[in-house]
Wavefront OBJ file of the C-alpha trace (Angstrom):
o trace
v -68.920 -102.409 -117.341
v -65.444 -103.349 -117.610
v -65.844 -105.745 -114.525
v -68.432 -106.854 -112.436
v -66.191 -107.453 -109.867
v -63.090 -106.221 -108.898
v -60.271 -108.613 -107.277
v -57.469 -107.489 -105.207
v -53.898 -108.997 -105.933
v -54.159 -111.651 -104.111
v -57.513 -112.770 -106.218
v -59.833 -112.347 -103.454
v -63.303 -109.781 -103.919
v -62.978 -107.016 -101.988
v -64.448 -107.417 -98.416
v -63.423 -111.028 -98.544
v -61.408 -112.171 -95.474
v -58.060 -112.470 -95.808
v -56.260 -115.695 -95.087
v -53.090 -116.325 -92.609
v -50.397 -116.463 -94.731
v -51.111 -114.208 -97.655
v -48.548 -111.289 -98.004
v -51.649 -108.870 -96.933
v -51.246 -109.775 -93.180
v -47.714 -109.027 -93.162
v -45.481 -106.011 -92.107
v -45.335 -103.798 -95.245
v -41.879 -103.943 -96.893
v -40.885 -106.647 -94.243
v -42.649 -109.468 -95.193
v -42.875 -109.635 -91.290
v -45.730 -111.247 -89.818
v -47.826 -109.324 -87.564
v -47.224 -111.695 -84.275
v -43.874 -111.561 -84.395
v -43.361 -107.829 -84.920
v -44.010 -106.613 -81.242
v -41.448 -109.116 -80.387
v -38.902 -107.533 -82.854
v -39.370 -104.057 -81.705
v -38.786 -104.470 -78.270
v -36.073 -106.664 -78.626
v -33.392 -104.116 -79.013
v -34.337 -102.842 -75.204
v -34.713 -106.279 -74.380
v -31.011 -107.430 -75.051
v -30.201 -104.009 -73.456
v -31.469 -104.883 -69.847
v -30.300 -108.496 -70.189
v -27.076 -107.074 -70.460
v -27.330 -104.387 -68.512
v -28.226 -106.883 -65.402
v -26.719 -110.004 -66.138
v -23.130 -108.470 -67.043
v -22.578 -106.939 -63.601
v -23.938 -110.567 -61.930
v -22.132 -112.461 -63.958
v -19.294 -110.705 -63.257
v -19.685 -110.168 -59.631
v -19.798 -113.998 -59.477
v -16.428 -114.146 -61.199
v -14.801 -112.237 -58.949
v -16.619 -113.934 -55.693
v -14.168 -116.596 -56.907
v -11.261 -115.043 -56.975
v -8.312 -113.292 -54.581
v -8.191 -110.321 -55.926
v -6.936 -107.504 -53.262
v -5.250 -104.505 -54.630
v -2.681 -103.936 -52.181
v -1.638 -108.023 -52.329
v -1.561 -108.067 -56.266
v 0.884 -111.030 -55.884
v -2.001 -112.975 -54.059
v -3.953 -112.647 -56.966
v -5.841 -115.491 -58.600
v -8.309 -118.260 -58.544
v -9.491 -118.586 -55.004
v -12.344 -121.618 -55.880
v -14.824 -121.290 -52.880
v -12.544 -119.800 -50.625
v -14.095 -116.398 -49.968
v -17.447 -118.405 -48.904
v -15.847 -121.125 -46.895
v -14.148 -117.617 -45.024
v -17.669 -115.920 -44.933
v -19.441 -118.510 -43.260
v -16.845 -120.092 -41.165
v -13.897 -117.684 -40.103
v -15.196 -114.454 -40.327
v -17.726 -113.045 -36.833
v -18.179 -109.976 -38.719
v -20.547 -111.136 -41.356
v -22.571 -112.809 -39.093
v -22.803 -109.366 -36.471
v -23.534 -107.342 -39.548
v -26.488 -109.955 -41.013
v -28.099 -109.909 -37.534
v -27.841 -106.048 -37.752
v -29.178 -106.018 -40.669
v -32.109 -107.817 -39.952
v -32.666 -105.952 -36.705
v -32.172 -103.068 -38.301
v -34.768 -103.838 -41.277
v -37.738 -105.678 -39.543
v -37.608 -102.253 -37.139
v -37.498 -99.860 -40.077
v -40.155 -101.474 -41.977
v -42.381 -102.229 -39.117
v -42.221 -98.889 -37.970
v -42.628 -97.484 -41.309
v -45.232 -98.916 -42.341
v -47.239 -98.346 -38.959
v -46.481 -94.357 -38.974
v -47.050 -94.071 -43.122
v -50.176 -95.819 -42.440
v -51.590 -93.332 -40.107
v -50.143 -90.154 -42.043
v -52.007 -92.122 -44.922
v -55.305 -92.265 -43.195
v -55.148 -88.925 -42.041
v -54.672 -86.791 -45.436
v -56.922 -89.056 -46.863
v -59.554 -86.910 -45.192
v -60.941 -83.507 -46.164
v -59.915 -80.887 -44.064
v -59.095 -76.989 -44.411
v -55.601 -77.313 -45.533
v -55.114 -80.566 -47.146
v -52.980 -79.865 -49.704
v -50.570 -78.467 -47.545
v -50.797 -80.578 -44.880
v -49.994 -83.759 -47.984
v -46.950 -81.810 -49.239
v -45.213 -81.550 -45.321
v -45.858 -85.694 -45.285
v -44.553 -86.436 -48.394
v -41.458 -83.695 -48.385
v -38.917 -85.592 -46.582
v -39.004 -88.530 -49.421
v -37.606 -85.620 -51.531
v -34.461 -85.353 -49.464
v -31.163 -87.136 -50.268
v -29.720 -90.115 -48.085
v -26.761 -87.443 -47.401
v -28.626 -84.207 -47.133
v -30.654 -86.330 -44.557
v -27.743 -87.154 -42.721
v -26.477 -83.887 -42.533
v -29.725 -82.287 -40.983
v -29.801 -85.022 -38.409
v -26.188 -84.611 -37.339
v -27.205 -81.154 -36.705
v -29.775 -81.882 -34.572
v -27.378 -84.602 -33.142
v -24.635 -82.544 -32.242
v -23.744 -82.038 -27.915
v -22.619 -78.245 -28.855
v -25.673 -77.248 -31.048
v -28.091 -79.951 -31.031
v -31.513 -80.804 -29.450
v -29.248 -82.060 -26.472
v -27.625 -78.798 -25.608
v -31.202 -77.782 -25.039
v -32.622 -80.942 -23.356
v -29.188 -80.714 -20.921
v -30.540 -76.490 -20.056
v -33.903 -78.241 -19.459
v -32.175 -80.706 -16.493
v -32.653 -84.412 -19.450
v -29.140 -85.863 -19.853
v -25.684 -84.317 -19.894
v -23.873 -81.422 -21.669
v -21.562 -82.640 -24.228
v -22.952 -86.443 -24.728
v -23.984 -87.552 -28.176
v -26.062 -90.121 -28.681
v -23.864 -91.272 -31.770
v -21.362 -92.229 -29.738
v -23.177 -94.012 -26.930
v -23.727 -97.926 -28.234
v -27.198 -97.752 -26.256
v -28.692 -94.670 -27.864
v -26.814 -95.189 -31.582
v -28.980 -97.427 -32.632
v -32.736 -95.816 -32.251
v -30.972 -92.346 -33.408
v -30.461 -93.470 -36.624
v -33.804 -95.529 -36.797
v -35.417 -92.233 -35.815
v -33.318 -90.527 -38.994
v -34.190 -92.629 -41.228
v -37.998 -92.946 -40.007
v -37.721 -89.276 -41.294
v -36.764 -90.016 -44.646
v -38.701 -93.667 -44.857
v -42.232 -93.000 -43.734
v -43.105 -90.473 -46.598
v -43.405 -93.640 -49.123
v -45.434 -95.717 -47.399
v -47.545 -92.740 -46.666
v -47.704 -92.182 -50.678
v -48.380 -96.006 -51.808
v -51.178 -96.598 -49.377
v -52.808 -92.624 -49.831
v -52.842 -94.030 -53.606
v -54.624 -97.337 -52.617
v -56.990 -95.682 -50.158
v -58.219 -93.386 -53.167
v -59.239 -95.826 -54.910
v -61.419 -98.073 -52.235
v -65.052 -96.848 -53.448
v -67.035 -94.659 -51.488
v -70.329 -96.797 -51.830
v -68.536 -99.849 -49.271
v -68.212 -97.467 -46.416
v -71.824 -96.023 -46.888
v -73.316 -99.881 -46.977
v -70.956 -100.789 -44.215
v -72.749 -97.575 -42.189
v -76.268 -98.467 -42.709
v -75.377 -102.289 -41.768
v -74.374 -100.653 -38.275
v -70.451 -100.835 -39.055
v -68.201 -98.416 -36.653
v -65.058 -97.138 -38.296
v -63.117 -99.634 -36.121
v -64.814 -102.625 -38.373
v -64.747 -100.723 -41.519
v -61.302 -100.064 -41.420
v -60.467 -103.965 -40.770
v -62.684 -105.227 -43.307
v -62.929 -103.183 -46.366
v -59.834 -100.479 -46.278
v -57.153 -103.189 -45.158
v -58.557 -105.572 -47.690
v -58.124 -103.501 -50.015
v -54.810 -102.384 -48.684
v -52.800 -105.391 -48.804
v -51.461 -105.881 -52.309
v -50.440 -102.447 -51.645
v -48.953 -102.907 -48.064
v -47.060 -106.150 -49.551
v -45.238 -104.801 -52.469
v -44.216 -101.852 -50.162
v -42.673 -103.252 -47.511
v -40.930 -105.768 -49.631
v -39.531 -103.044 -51.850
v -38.655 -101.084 -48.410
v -37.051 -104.178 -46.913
v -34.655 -104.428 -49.749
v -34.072 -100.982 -49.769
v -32.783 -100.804 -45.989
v -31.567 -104.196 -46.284
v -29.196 -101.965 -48.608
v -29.289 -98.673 -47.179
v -25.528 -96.976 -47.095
v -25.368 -93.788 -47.136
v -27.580 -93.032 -43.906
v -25.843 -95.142 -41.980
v -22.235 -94.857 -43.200
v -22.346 -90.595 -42.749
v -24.147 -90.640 -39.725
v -22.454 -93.238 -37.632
v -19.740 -95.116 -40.331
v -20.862 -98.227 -38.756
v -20.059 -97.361 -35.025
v -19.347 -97.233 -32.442
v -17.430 -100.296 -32.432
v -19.203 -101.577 -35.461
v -22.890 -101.854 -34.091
v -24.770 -100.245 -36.445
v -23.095 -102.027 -39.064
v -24.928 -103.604 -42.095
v -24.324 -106.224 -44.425
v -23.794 -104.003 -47.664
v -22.155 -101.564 -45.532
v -19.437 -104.133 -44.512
v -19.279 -104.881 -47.994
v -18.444 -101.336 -48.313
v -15.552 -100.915 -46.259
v -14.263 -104.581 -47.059
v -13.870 -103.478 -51.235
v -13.413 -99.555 -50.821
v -11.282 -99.257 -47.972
v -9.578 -102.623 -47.424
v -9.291 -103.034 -51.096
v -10.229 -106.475 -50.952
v -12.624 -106.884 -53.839
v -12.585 -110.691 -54.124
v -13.702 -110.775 -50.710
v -16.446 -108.315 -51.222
v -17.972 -109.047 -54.029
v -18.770 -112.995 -52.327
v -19.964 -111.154 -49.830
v -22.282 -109.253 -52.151
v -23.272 -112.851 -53.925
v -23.992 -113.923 -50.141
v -26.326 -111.044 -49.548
v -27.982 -111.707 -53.197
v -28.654 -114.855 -52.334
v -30.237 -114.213 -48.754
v -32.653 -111.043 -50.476
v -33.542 -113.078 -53.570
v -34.613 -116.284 -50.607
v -36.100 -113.876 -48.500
v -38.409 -112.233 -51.178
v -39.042 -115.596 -52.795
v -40.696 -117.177 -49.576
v -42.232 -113.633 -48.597
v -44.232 -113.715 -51.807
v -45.241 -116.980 -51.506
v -46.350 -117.163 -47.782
v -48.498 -113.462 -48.231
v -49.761 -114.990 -51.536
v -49.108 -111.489 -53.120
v -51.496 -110.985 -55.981
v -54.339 -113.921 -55.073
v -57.715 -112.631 -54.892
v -58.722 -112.140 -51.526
v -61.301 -109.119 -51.390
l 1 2 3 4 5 6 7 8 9 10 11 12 13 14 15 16 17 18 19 20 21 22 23 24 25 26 27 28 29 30 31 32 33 34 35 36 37 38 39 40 41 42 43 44 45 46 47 48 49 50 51 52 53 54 55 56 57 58 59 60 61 62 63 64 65 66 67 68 69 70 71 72 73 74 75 76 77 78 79 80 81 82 83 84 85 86 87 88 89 90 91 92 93 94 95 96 97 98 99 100 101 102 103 104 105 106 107 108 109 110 111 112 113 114 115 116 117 118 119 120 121 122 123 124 125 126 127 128 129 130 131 132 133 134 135 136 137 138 139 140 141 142 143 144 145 146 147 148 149 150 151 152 153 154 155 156 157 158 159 160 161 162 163 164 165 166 167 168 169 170 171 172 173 174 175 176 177 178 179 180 181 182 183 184 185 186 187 188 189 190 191 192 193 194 195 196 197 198 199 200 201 202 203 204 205 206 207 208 209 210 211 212 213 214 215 216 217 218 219 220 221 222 223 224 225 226 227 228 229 230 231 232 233 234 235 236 237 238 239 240 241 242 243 244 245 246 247 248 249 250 251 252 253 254 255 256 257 258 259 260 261 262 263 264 265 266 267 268 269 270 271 272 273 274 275 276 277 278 279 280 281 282 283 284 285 286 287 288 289 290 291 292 293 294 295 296 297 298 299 300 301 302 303 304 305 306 307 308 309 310 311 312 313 314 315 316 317 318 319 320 321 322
């Protein structure tokens, strides 16, 4: 034999292990060591996001600091704190949109959540028809913000609407819209966008329930459980990382929502249904006043990225509690 055994570059017999630092452990071509490669390849989408994200903050913080109103040009300039000693001092209107906003939220999600809950519960059982029945719940989430808003100012309008037809039937008055009344404006568009909103909920928690296994229910049975203790110790146990992360993604959403509420009711009447990011709106896009809107915007930042902080924290989102 011309060997009795053969050795690999490095010196070692084949089989042997091979140590840390040798050249063998490292990218091919590279000279790249294994633990740090992950880390290389992702950081080209890395740097992407990061600026992606923190350009726009950083930027809208710039200009929360500045006057910078397109139809006062000569106004222009460094404005310091300014905007924010305006926000929280001089102007009402913030502070009626914020409590809107929060009205309008804690009603949406609450409600939400209750109704998507139920639809939840109720595909989630087998019946003649279930597929179908699933695809009529979860339909409406399908639907644009404006498409939405078009259907419902259908059904909204005194000529045409559901109130001709309640007026034939003797309920209310012909030609009254329930847009323009400040007592009614407020639950029509909650009732819109209940349309549009309860669909998700209904498709997070259908997802959760799916996979709650059978074998708890059929222990709770023979330990004498009804379905009334079932459901408040096993399925809403099992429900509430679920039910957390949804309403806190849905209470940012409607914290933002726009486009419902500026095509059905632009804010009105007399600026009641009126959110934060919708004031924002019509402060930059129709006053021109982007200085002012974009502190605003840092305001409302501020108040979502608090709010989600301490919401976390207090439902202790991700502990282990089943």
């Amino acid at each position: 034999m011309a060997s009795a055994v053969a050795q690999d570059s490095s010196g070692a017999p084949p089989g042997a292990p091979k140590k840390p630092g040798s050249r063998t452990t490292r990218a091919k071509g590279t000279g790249i060591s294994p633990r740090r490669l992950p880390y290389l390849l992702i950081a080209p989408a890395v740097l992407l996001m990061v600026g992606f994200i923190a350009y726009p903050m950083l930027s809208v913080f710039y200009y929360s600091l500045q006057n910078y109103n397109a139809t006062k040009p000569w106004r222009n300039g460094f404005a310091g704190f300014d905007n924010f000693r305006r926000i929280f001092t001089e102007d009402p209107l913030f502070w009626d949109s914020l409590v809107f906003s929060g009205k309008w939220v804690f009603t949406e999600v609450t409600l939400q959540l209750a109704l998507g809950l139920i639809l939840a519960l109720l595909v989630n059982q087998t019946f003649v028809g279930r597929a179908a029945a699933r695809a009529m719940v979860f339909s409406p989430w399908a639907v644009s913000g404006v498409l939405t808003t078009t259907i419902w100012l259908l059904l909204y309008n005194p000529s045409t609407g559901v109130g001709r037809y309640l007026a034939d039937a003797g309920i209310g008055t012909y030609g009254s819209s329930v847009l323009s009344d400040t007592g009614t404006v407020f639950w029509a568009a909650v009732l819109a966008e209940l349309w549009r909103g309860v669909p998700f909920f209904a498709i997070l928690i259908l997802a959760d329930l799916q996979s709650i296994p059978g074998d708890l229910y059929e222990a709770a049975s023979v330990d004498g459980a009804n379905r009334f203790r079932q459901f408040f110790h096993i399925t809403l146990p099992h429900l509430r990382d679920a039910i957390i992360l949804s309403t806190l993604l849905r209470a940012v959403w409607e914290f933002n929502n726009v486009d419902l509420l500026l095509t059905l009711t632009e804010g009105g009447p007399a600026g009641v249904t009126t959110t934060l990011p919708l004031y924002v709106a019509v402060t930059g896009f129709e006053a021109h006043d982007f200085g002012y809107a974009t502190a605003l915007t840092t305001v409302a930042f501020g108040i979502l990225l608090f709010c989600s902080i301490l919401y976390l924290r207090l439902s202790k989102f991700g502990g282990d509690h089943k």
